[in-house]
N, C-alpha and C positions, 0 to 999 in steps of 0.2 A: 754534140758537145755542149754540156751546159755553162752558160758563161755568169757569172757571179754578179750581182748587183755592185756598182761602180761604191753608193752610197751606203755597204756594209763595210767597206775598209775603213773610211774613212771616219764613219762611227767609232770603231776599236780606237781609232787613234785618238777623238776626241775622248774619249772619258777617260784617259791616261792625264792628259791636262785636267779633268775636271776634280782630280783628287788633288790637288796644290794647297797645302796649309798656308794658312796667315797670317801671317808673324806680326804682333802690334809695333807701333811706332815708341820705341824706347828713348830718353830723355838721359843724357851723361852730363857730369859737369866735371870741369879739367880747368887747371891756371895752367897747364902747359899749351902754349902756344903752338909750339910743333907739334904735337898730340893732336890738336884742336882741329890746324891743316890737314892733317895725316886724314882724319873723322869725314872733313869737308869735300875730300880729295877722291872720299872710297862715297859719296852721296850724301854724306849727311846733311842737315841742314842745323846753319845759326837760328838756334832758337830767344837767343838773346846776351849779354852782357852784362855783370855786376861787378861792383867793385867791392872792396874792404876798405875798413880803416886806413889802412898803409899804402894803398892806389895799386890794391893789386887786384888784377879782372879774373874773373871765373868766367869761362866760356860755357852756354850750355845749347848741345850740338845732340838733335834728334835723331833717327832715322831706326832703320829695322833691322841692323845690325850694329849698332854701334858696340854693344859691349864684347862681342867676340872681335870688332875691330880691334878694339882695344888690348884685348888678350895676346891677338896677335902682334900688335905695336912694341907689348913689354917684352914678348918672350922670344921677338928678335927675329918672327919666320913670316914678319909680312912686306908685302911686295907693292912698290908704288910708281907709280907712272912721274917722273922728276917734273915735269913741263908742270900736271896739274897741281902737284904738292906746294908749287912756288909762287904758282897764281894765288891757290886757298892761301897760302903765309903770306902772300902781298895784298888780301882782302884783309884778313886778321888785323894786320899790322894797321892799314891806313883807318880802320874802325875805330881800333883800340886808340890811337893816336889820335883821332879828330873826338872821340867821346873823352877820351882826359884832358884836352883841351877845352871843350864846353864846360867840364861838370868842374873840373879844379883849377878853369883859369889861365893855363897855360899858352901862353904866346910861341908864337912861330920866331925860332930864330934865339929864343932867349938861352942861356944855360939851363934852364929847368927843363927847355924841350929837350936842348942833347941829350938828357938823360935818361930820355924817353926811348932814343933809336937802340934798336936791337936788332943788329943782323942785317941790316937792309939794304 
Protein backbone atom coordinates (compact mmCIF):
# COMPACT_ATOMS: atom_id res chain seq x y z
CA UNK A 1 0.00 0.00 0.00
CA UNK A 2 1.53 3.25 -1.05
CA UNK A 3 1.49 5.77 1.52
CA UNK A 4 1.62 9.54 0.31
CA UNK A 5 4.30 12.00 1.36
CA UNK A 6 3.06 13.78 4.88
CA UNK A 7 4.74 17.19 3.06
CA UNK A 8 2.52 16.95 -0.36
CA UNK A 9 -0.75 17.95 1.69
CA UNK A 10 0.47 20.37 3.26
CA UNK A 11 2.10 21.94 0.22
CA UNK A 12 -1.61 22.26 -1.45
CA UNK A 13 -2.69 23.93 1.61
CA UNK A 14 0.15 26.44 1.56
CA UNK A 15 -0.18 27.99 -1.86
CA UNK A 16 -4.05 28.49 -1.06
CA UNK A 17 -2.54 31.22 1.45
CA UNK A 18 0.06 32.31 -0.80
CA UNK A 19 -2.56 33.85 -3.26
CA UNK A 20 -3.89 36.58 -0.46
CA UNK A 21 -4.19 40.15 -2.09
CA UNK A 22 -2.96 43.36 -0.45
CA UNK A 23 -5.04 45.74 0.19
CA UNK A 24 -3.10 49.27 0.72
CA UNK A 25 -3.54 51.30 3.95
CA UNK A 26 -6.33 53.86 3.08
CA UNK A 27 -6.41 57.45 4.73
CA UNK A 28 -10.57 58.75 5.59
CA UNK A 29 -11.21 61.98 7.07
CA UNK A 30 -14.74 62.40 9.26
CA UNK A 31 -15.77 65.42 12.00
CA UNK A 32 -18.03 62.71 13.08
CA UNK A 33 -16.83 61.58 16.15
CA UNK A 34 -19.07 58.41 16.41
CA UNK A 35 -17.94 57.57 12.90
CA UNK A 36 -14.32 58.19 13.83
CA UNK A 37 -14.99 55.28 17.02
CA UNK A 38 -16.98 53.08 14.84
CA UNK A 39 -13.34 53.37 12.28
CA UNK A 40 -11.04 52.80 15.53
CA UNK A 41 -13.26 50.16 17.00
CA UNK A 42 -13.21 47.83 13.54
CA UNK A 43 -8.78 48.69 13.55
CA UNK A 44 -8.29 51.64 12.37
CA UNK A 45 -5.74 53.89 13.31
CA UNK A 46 -5.72 57.85 14.38
CA UNK A 47 -3.72 59.15 12.02
CA UNK A 48 -4.10 62.56 13.27
CA UNK A 49 -6.20 65.64 14.31
CA UNK A 50 -7.13 69.17 12.74
CA UNK A 51 -9.11 71.82 13.41
CA UNK A 52 -11.04 74.64 11.54
CA UNK A 53 -11.77 77.99 12.02
CA UNK A 54 -14.83 77.25 14.16
CA UNK A 55 -12.91 74.55 16.65
CA UNK A 56 -14.36 71.86 14.77
CA UNK A 57 -11.81 68.69 14.50
CA UNK A 58 -11.61 66.47 11.39
CA UNK A 59 -10.46 63.12 12.50
CA UNK A 60 -8.18 61.32 9.92
CA UNK A 61 -8.32 57.39 10.63
CA UNK A 62 -6.24 54.89 8.31
CA UNK A 63 -6.40 51.30 7.93
CA UNK A 64 -7.30 48.83 4.98
CA UNK A 65 -10.73 48.90 5.15
CA UNK A 66 -11.83 52.07 6.26
CA UNK A 67 -13.86 53.11 3.29
CA UNK A 68 -16.10 50.04 3.04
CA UNK A 69 -16.31 50.56 6.92
CA UNK A 70 -17.70 53.35 6.32
CA UNK A 71 -20.22 52.30 3.58
CA UNK A 72 -21.37 49.94 6.04
CA UNK A 73 -21.70 52.67 9.12
CA UNK A 74 -24.10 54.78 6.52
CA UNK A 75 -26.18 52.19 5.02
CA UNK A 76 -27.08 50.96 8.57
CA UNK A 77 -25.68 46.86 8.21
CA UNK A 78 -22.71 47.27 10.27
CA UNK A 79 -22.02 45.44 13.40
CA UNK A 80 -20.00 46.58 16.44
CA UNK A 81 -18.60 45.17 19.49
CA UNK A 82 -20.38 48.00 22.35
CA UNK A 83 -17.33 47.52 24.97
CA UNK A 84 -14.73 48.59 21.98
CA UNK A 85 -16.96 51.46 20.40
CA UNK A 86 -16.98 53.18 23.95
CA UNK A 87 -13.36 52.69 24.68
CA UNK A 88 -12.49 54.23 20.79
CA UNK A 89 -15.27 57.35 21.80
CA UNK A 90 -13.64 57.74 25.39
CA UNK A 91 -9.99 57.95 23.28
CA UNK A 92 -11.66 60.49 20.82
CA UNK A 93 -13.24 62.48 23.43
CA UNK A 94 -10.36 62.99 26.04
CA UNK A 95 -7.76 63.83 22.65
CA UNK A 96 -10.11 66.16 21.25
CA UNK A 97 -10.73 67.68 24.71
CA UNK A 98 -7.04 68.12 26.02
CA UNK A 99 -5.89 69.31 22.14
CA UNK A 100 -8.67 72.25 22.38
CA UNK A 101 -7.52 72.99 25.48
CA UNK A 102 -3.70 73.43 24.41
CA UNK A 103 -4.38 74.91 21.07
CA UNK A 104 -7.48 77.59 22.01
CA UNK A 105 -6.69 78.09 25.64
CA UNK A 106 -9.32 76.44 27.34
CA UNK A 107 -9.43 75.80 31.02
CA UNK A 108 -10.66 72.93 32.97
CA UNK A 109 -13.81 73.73 34.75
CA UNK A 110 -14.45 77.04 33.00
CA UNK A 111 -18.04 77.61 30.91
CA UNK A 112 -16.07 77.35 27.69
CA UNK A 113 -15.03 73.77 28.79
CA UNK A 114 -18.71 72.74 29.38
CA UNK A 115 -19.27 73.39 26.01
CA UNK A 116 -16.85 71.10 25.09
CA UNK A 117 -18.53 67.83 26.79
CA UNK A 118 -20.33 65.78 24.41
CA UNK A 119 -21.83 62.62 25.47
CA UNK A 120 -19.71 61.59 28.00
Amino acid sequence: MPVEPFFYSISAKISIFESKEVIPIQNYETTDIFLGAFLLSHGGALSGISFNSRMIATFVISGEAVHQLDREYHSGTALVNPVHLRESLNHLQDLLFDMKRAKFGINPGSGADKALTVLK
